[in-house]
N, C-alpha and C positions, 0 to 999 in steps of 0.2 A: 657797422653801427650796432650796439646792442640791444638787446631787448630789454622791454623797460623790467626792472628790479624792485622785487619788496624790500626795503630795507627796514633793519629793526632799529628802533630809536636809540637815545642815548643809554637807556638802559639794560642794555648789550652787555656793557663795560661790567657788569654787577655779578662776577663770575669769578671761580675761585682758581687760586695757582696752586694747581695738585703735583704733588710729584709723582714722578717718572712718566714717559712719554711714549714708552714701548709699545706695541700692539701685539696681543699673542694670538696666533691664526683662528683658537678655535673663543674668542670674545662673542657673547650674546648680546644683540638689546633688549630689554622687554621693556615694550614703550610704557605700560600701563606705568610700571617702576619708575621709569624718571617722569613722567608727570606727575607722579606722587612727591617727587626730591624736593620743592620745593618753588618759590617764587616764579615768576618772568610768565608766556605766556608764545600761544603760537600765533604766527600772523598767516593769513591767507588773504587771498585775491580780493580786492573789493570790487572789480568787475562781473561778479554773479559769478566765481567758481563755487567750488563748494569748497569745505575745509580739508586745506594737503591738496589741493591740485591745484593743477595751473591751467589758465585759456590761454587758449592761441594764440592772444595778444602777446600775453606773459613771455609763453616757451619760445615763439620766434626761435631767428638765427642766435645762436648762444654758443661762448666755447662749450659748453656741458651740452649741447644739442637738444634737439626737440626729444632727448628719452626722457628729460626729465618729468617726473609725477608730481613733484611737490618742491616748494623754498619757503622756505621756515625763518624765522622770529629766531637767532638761536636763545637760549635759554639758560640764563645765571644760575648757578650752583647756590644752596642755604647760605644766607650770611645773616648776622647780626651784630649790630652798632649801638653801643650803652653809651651816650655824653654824658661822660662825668664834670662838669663845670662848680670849681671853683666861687660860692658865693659870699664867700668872707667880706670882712668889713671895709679891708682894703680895696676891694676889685669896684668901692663904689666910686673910689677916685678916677679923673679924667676917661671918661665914659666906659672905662672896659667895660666894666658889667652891660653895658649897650649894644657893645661892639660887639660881644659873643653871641648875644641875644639875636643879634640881627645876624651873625653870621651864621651860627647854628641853622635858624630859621628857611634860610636862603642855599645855603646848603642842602639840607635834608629837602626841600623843595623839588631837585630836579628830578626827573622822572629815571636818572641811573637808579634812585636806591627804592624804586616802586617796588622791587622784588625782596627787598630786605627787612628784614622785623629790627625796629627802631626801639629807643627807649632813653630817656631822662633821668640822671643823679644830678641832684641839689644838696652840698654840702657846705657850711654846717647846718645843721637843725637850729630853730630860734627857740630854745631851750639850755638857760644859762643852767651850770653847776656851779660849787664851790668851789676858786681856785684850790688847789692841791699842796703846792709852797705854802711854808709857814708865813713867808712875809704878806703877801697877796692875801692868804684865808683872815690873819690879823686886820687887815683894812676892809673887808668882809666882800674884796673882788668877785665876781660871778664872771664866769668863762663860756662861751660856746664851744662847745668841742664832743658835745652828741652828733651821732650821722644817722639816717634810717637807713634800717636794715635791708630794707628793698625800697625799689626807685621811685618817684614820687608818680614818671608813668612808665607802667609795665613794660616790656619787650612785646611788640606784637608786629604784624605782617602793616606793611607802609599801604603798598596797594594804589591805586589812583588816586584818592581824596586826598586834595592839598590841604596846608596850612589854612586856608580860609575856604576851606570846606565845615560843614557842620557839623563832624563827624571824624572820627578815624585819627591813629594813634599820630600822625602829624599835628593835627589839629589841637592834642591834647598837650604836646610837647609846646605850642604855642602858648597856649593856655595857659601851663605851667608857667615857665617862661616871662610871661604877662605879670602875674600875679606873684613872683618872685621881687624881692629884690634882696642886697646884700647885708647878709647878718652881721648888725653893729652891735658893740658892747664895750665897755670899760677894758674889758678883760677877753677879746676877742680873739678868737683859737685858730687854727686852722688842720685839722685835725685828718689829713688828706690819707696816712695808712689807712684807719680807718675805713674813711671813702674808697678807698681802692680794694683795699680786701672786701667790702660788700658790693662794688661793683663786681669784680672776678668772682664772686659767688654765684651771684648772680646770670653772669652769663654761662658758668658751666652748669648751672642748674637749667639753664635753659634747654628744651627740647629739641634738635636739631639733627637730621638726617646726615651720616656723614658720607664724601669728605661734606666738610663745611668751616665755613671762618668765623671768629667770635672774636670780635673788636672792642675796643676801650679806646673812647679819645677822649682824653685830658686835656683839660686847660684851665691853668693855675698862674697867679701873678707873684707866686713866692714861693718859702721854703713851707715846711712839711711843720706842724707842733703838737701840743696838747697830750705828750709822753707821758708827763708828771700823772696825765688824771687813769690812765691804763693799768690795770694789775694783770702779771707781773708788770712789769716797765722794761721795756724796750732799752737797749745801749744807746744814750742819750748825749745831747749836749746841754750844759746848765745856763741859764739865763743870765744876763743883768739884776734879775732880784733875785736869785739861789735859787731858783727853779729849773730841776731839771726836766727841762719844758718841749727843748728842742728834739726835730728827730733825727735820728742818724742818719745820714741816705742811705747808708746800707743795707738797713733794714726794707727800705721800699725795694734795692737792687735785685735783695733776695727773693721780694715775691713776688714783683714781675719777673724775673728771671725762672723763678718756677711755674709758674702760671704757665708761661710759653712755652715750658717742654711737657708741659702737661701729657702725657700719651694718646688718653681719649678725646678730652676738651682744653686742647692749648689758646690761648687767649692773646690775641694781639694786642700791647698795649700804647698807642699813640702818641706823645706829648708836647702840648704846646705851651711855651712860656709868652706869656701877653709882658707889654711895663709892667714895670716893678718886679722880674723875676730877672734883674739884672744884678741884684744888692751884693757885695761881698763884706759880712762887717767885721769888726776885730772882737774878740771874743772878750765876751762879757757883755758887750751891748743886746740890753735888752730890747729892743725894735727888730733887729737882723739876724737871722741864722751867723754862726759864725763860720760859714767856709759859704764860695762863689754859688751862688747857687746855678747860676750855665751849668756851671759845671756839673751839682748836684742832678739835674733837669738832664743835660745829654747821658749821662749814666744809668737814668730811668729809659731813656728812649731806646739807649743800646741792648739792654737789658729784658727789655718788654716787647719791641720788633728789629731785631738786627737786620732782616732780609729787607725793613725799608729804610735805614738809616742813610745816610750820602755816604758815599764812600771816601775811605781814608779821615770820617771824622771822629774827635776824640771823647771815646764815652766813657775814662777812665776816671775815677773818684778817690780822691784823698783831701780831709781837709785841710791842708794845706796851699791846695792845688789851685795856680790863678785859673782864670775865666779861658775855654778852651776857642785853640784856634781856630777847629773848627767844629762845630757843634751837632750830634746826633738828634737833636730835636728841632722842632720849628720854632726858632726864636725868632719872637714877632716883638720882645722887649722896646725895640727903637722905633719901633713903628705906632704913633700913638694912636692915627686913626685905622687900627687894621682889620675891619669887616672883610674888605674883597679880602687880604692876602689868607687871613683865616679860614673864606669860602674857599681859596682855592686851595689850601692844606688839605683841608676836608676834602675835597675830590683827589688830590695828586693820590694820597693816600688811599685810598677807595680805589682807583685804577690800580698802584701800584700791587696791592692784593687780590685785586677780584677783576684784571682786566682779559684775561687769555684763555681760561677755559670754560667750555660749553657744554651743558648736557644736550644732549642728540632729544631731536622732537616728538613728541607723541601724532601717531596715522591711527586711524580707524582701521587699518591692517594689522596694527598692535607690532610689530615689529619690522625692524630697518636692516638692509642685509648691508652690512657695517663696508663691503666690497662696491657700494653703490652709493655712498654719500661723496658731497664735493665741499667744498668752504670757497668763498669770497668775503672781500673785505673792501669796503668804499671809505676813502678819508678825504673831506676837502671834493667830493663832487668826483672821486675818480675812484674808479671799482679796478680790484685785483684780482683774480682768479687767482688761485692758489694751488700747487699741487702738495699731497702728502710726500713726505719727506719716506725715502728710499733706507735708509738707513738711519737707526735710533743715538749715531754719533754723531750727526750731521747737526750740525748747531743751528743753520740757515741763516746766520748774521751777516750774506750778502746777499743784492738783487732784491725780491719782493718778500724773501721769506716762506715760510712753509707751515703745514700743518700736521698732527699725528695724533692720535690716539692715547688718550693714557692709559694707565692700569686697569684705571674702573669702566673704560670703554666712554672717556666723554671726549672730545673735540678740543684738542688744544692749539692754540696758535704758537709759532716755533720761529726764535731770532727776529728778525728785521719787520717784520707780522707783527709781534708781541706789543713791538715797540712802537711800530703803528700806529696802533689802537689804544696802548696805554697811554700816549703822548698827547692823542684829540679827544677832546671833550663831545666830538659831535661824528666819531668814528662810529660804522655801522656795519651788522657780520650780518652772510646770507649762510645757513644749510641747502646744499640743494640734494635733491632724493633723487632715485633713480638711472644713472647715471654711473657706466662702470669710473669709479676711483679714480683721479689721473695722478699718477706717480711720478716721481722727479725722475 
């Protein structure tokens, strides 16, 4: 029987997939340093131990045995999540604008992204211009197609206070949220470059310890426009009234695709297509983008995070190209009421980037002898001990899986492990201290 286990909550998961997995013999901790990295928090005994040990209830019979000192909370790597939401004129049809509302909401709610600094794009601005086309500017049309330049709220640390808290940047994204709705107009733009290049500003302007992940999730019910009002002008496509209005996807291809190699501050960018991001129209029609937009949308998503798109789907762009078989983005298009499937985008995503590694815990001893930590893993009520993986080739994609070190010296979960914990919503990681290493 084992002895009873701290488990750390769901927001374990909120941890970043660094590469390389090596460990080189002579790796230091200095616990002060990763206390400082960021988010998550350590857990200790609520039986009257003190913080980092364990009572005798705790240590009991255990594979790790009574050397253990301490079992730790492990502890999510820097990340940040900028929602970029779509609030053009259209999203006010058949409740999208509702649906994100409440999915966003519900989403950022769960206590995984307590350790991540959050933040809110609202685009377009209720700030008509002059159409730009001669024929639109003659009938003295006014267009939405301003975005602000920074997010209506900041990027800041999530923390415990919920949405219906009084307080704290959930609460403000709520707010937001509330007090939003979809900008209508004659001449209604949807100006998503834009929005997207001041999101990506945005977040590599952000301050962030690395490694670290810097996230963009979009969701938008169409194509990309509002070229015409841009100087220079962007390689466009021209409307139904002689405006060339439309935007090329290639242009967005190119900068999330640079965004994400970024060297310093690479930017993940996420993309969800709600209805109406299903349209393919014939060129000239002034209401539709003229080429699929699936298509346009999985060639953003390929582009922006390749390492989470499905695999074997098609994020290839030409406009000629029909609607792809299978798609790099979350197309929620058929789905009219898609709150949950939205919430659960929003987490698959969030696991599939930030679910495997761990920074090592901060002791009042200030440092961890890297030859004495252990990992377990509880999914569904049943705990795994885990041993470190013997070899840096050893992938672990059979049996329970394995654990190793990476570069920076954080705790990474390895194969059949990974997938674990990425896979449940309600998976929980133990550090335990003290304890020589158990090797495969």
């Amino acid at each position: 029987m084992r002895a009873r286990r701290w488990s750390v909550s769901s927001f374990v998961l909120l941890s970043i997939l660094a590469c390389g997995a090596s460990k080189t013999s002579d790796v230091g901790f200095d616990m002060d340093a990763s206390a400082d990295a960021g988010g998550g928090q350590d857990v200790g005994p609520t039986d009257g131990a003190g913080p980092g040990q364990l009572s005798d209830a705790v240590m009991g019979s255990d594979a790790f045995g009574s050397c253990a000192t301490g079992m730790f909370a492990a502890k999510g790597l820097p990340a940040a999540m900028l929602f970029v939401l779509d609030a053009s004129g259209t999203m006010a049809s058949g409740n999208k604008y509702a649906n994100a509302q409440q999915a966003i909401v519900a989403a950022m709610d769960e206590t995984a992204f307590d350790s991540m600094d959050l933040g809110l794009l609202l685009y377009p601005q209720v700030a008509t211009t002059p159409a730009m086309c001669p024929l639109l500017s003659a009938l003295g049309v006014q267009v939405n197609c301003s975005v602000s330049g920074l997010p209506q709220v900041p990027l800041a640390l999530a923390g415990t206070a919920q949405s219906s808290s009084s307080s704290g940047v959930r609460h403000d994204i709520y707010a937001a949220l509330v007090a939003s709705t979809p900008t209508a107009g004659p001449g209604n733009g949807n100006p998503s470059y834009d929005a997207l290049t001041n999101a990506i500003s945005t977040l590599q302007g952000f301050n962030l310890p690395m490694p670290s992940r810097r996230m963009l999730f979009y969701i938008t019910d169409g194509g990309a426009s509002c070229t015409s009002q841009d100087t220079p002008q962007r390689p466009n496509y021209t409307d139904g009234n002689g405006c060339p209005d439309w935007e090329d996807p290639d242009n967005i291809v190119t900068l999330l695709k640079t965004a994400h190699a970024d060297a310093s501050t690479p930017v993940n960018s996420l993309i969800v297509g709600v209805q109406g991001a299903d349209t393919t129209a014939a060129p000239g029609d002034p209401t539709n983008p003229p080429y699929s937009v699936r298509r346009a949308l999985s060639a953003y998503a390929l582009a922006g995070s390749p390492e989470t798109v499905p695999t074997g789907c098609d994020g290839s762009y030409t406009q000629s190209g029909t609607d792809p078989a299978v798609p790099c983005h979350f197309d929620l298009s058929t789905t009219p009421s898609f709150t949950t499937a939205l919430t659960t985008a929003i987490d698959q995503i969030r696991s599939k980037l930030l679910g495997c590694t761990f920074a090592l815990p901060s002791t009042d001893a200030g440092t961890i002898d890297p030859n004495k930590v252990n990992v377990d893993y509880s999914v569904g009520g049943m705990t795994v001990d885990l041993k470190k993986r013997a070899s840096a080739s050893d992938t672990c994609l059979t049996g329970s899986g394995c654990w190793d070190y990476t570069s920076g010296g954080q705790v990474e979960l390895i194969g059949a492990a990974c997938t674990a914990v990425e896979s449940s919503s309600s998976a929980t990681v133990d550090i335990v201290v003290g304890c020589t290493t158990i090797t495969q």
